[in-house]
KOLTOR-195184 format. One line per field, with one value per residue (C-alpha): residue in one letter; residue number from 1; x, y, z. Coordinates in steps of 0.1 Angstrom, whole numbers. Layout:
N
r = (a,...)
k = (NUM,...)
c1 = (X,...)
c2 = (Y,...)
c3 = (Z,...)
This chain:
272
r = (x,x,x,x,x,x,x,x,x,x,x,x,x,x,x,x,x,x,x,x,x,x,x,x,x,x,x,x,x,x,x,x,x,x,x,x,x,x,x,x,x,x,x,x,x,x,x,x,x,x,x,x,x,x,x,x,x,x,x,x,x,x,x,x,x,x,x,x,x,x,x,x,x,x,x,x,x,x,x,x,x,x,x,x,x,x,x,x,x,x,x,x,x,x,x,x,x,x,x,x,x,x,x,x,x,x,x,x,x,x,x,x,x,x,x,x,x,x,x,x,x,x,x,x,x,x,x,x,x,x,x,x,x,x,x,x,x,x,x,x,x,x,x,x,x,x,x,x,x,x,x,x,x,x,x,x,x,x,x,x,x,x,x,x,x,x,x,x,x,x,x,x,x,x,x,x,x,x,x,x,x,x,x,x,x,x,x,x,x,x,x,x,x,x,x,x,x,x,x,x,x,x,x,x,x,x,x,x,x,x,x,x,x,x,x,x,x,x,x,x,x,x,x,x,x,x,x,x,x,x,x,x,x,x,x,x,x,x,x,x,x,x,x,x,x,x,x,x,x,x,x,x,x,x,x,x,x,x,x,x,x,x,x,x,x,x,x,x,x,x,x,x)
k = (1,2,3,4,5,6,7,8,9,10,11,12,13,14,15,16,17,18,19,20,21,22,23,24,25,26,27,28,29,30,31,32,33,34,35,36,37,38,39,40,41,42,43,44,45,46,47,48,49,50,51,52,53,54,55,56,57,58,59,60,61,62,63,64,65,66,67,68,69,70,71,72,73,74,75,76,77,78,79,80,81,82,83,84,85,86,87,88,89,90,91,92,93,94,95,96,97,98,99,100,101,102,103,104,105,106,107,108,109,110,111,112,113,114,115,116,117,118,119,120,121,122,123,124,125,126,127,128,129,130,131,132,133,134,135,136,137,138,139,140,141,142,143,144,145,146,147,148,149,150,151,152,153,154,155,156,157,158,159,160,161,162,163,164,165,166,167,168,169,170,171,172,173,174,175,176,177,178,179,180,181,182,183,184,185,186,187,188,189,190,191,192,193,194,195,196,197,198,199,200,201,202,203,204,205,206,207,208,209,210,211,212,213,214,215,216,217,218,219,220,221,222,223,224,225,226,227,228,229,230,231,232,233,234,235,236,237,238,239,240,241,242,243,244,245,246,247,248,249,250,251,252,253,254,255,256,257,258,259,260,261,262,263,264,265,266,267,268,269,270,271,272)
c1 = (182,157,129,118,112,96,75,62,55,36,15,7,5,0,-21,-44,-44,-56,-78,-93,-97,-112,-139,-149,-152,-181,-210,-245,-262,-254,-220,-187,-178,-214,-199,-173,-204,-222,-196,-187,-225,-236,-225,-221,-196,-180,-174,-153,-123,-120,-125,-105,-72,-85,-75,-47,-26,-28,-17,9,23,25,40,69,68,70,96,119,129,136,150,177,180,183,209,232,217,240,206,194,185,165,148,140,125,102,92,83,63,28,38,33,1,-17,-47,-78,-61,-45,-81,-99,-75,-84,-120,-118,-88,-105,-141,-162,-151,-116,-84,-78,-107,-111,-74,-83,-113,-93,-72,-99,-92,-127,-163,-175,-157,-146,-161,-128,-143,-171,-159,-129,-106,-107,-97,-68,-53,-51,-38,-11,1,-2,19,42,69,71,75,99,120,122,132,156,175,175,193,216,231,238,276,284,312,295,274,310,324,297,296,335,324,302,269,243,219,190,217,232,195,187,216,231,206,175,188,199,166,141,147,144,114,94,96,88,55,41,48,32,-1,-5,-3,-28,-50,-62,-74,-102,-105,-99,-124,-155,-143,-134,-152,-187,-187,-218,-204,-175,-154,-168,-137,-135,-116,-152,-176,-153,-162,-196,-202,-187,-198,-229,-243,-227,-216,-182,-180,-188,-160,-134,-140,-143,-108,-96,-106,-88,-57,-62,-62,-30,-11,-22,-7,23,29,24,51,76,72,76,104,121,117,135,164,186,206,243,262,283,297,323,327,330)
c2 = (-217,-227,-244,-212,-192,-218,-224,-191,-190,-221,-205,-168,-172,-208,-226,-192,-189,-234,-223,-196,-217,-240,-223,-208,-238,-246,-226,-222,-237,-251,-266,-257,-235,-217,-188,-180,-186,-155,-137,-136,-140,-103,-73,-54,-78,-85,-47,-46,-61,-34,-2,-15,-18,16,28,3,10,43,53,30,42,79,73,53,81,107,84,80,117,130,96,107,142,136,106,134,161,162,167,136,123,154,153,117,115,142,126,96,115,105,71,77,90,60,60,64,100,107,105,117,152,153,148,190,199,186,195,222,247,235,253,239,250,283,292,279,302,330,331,332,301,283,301,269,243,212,181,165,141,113,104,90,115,119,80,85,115,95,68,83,101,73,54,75,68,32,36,63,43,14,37,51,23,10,44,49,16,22,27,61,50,34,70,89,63,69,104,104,86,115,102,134,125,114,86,77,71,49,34,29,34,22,-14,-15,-3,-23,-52,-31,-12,-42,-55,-18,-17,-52,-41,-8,-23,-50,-17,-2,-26,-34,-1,-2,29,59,39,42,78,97,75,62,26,19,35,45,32,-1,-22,-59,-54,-37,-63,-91,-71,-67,-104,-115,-89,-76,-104,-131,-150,-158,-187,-161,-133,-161,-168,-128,-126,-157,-138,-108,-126,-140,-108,-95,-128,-124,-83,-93,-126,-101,-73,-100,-115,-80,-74,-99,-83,-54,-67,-102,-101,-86,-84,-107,-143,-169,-193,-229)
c3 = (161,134,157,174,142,126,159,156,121,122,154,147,104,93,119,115,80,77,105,88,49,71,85,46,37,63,54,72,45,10,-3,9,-16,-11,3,-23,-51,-31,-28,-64,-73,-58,-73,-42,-25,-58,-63,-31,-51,-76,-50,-30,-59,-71,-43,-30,-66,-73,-36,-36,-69,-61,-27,-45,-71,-42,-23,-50,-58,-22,-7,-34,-19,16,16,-1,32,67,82,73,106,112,79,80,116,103,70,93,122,104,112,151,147,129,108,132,145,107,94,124,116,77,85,101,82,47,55,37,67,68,60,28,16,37,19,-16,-14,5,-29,-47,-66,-61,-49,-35,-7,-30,-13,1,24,28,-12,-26,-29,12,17,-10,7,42,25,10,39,60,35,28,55,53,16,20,50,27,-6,16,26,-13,-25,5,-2,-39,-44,-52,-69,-97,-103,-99,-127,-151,-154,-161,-185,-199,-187,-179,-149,-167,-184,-149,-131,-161,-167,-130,-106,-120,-127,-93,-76,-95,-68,-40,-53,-65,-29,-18,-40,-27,11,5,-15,9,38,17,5,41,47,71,92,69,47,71,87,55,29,18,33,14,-18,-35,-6,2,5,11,45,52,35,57,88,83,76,105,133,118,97,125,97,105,76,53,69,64,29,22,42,26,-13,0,7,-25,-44,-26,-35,-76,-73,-55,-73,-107,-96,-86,-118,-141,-122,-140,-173,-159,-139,-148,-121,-122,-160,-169,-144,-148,-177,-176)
């Protein structure tokens, strides 16, 4: 039963992923570690790490922050189903169409604007797209289902038994999320915040339709593309994809390892 699994994850992740270190490691011209030097040697590719986790992090952290709070409220709903499926409906929509949207509905002339300055609340359309803040906002609604599925899953299959014991036991509601649920979700959250980043920190398209590619919003998934389709350096796209991977690892790696200062395991075992 083994063979087949490990048959496919030795054709569609490890063979590529050797393939792909190989091929960095082959550059046009100089040594083979030329084109991590240049990469890390110019400030404009170099860059690419830190917009890219400026935007990866913070969207990640406010969809678990958003997540958290109503996955709590609707596993206690008899709705649920209804409200879940439509907390999840950006999900079917994907990220060209998601962005493609925000581009009209955030624009100087959009309705956000048009209402903000209907109420009077600004005189002049706040510049929502072809910066930053556009990218972010697609980001974390793109994001937000998956991180919100996964959440879900983590709270619905907390014991309510254990929240029921502890407030007999006089514990208010701040005392039994610290104390009771908390402990319990730091796992499951941990693992939600690594899938999310890694979601986010590929972000390609809502980079180049609602960002500025050449600025603010030049993202290494975009500096990897541009080597290897535009540049036709394909050595050079590896080692850029090869970096990115890189990056992702050292996050995840990081979370799975602060997790441990916040969660031992269960209280308590057998003695010897």
């Amino acid at each position: 039963m083994v063979l087949p699994a490990l048959a496919a994850l030795l054709a569609l992740f490890v063979y590529p992923f050797a393939y792909g270190v190989a091929v960095s490691l082959a550059p046009k011209v100089g040594p083979f570690y030329a084109n991590y030097r240049r990469f890390f040697a110019d400030p404009f590719l170099r860059e690419t790490i830190g917009n890219t986790l400026a935007l990866a992090v913070p969207t990640t952290l406010l969809d678990l922050l958003l997540a958290l709070p109503i996955a709590f409220r609707v596993r206690l709903m008899s709705r649920q189903r209804l409200l879940t499926t439509i907390l999840v409906l950006p999900v079917t929509l994907g990220t060209v169409l998601i962005a493609q949207g925000l581009l009209t509905y955030l624009g100087p002339q959009g309705w956000f604007n048009r209402v903000l300055m209907a109420l009077h609340l600004i005189a002049t359309p706040l510049k929502l797209t072809n910066n930053f803040w556009g990218v972010f906002a697609s980001l974390v609604i793109t994001g937000f289902p998956f991180t919100f599925l996964l959440t879900l899953s983590y709270v619905s299959g907390i014991d309510p038994a254990l929240e029921q014991a502890a407030a007999t036991l006089g514990a208010g509601p701040a005392a039994r999320f610290a104390h009771v649920y908390l402990p319990l979700l730091v796992p499951g959250l941990a693992v939600t915040f690594c899938l999310s980043f890694v979601q986010a920190f590929a972000v390609y398209p809502s980079a180049v339709l609602l960002g500025a590619p050449a600025g603010s919003t030049h993202v290494i998934s975009i500096a990897a593309y541009q080597a290897a389709f535009e540049q036709y350096d394909a050595s050079l796209g590896s080692a850029i994809a090869m970096i990115m991977g890189g990056v992702q690892l050292a996050v995840v790696l990081a979370v799975l390892g602060a997790r441990s200062l916040f969660y031992r395991g269960p209280v308590g075992g057998t003695k010897g």
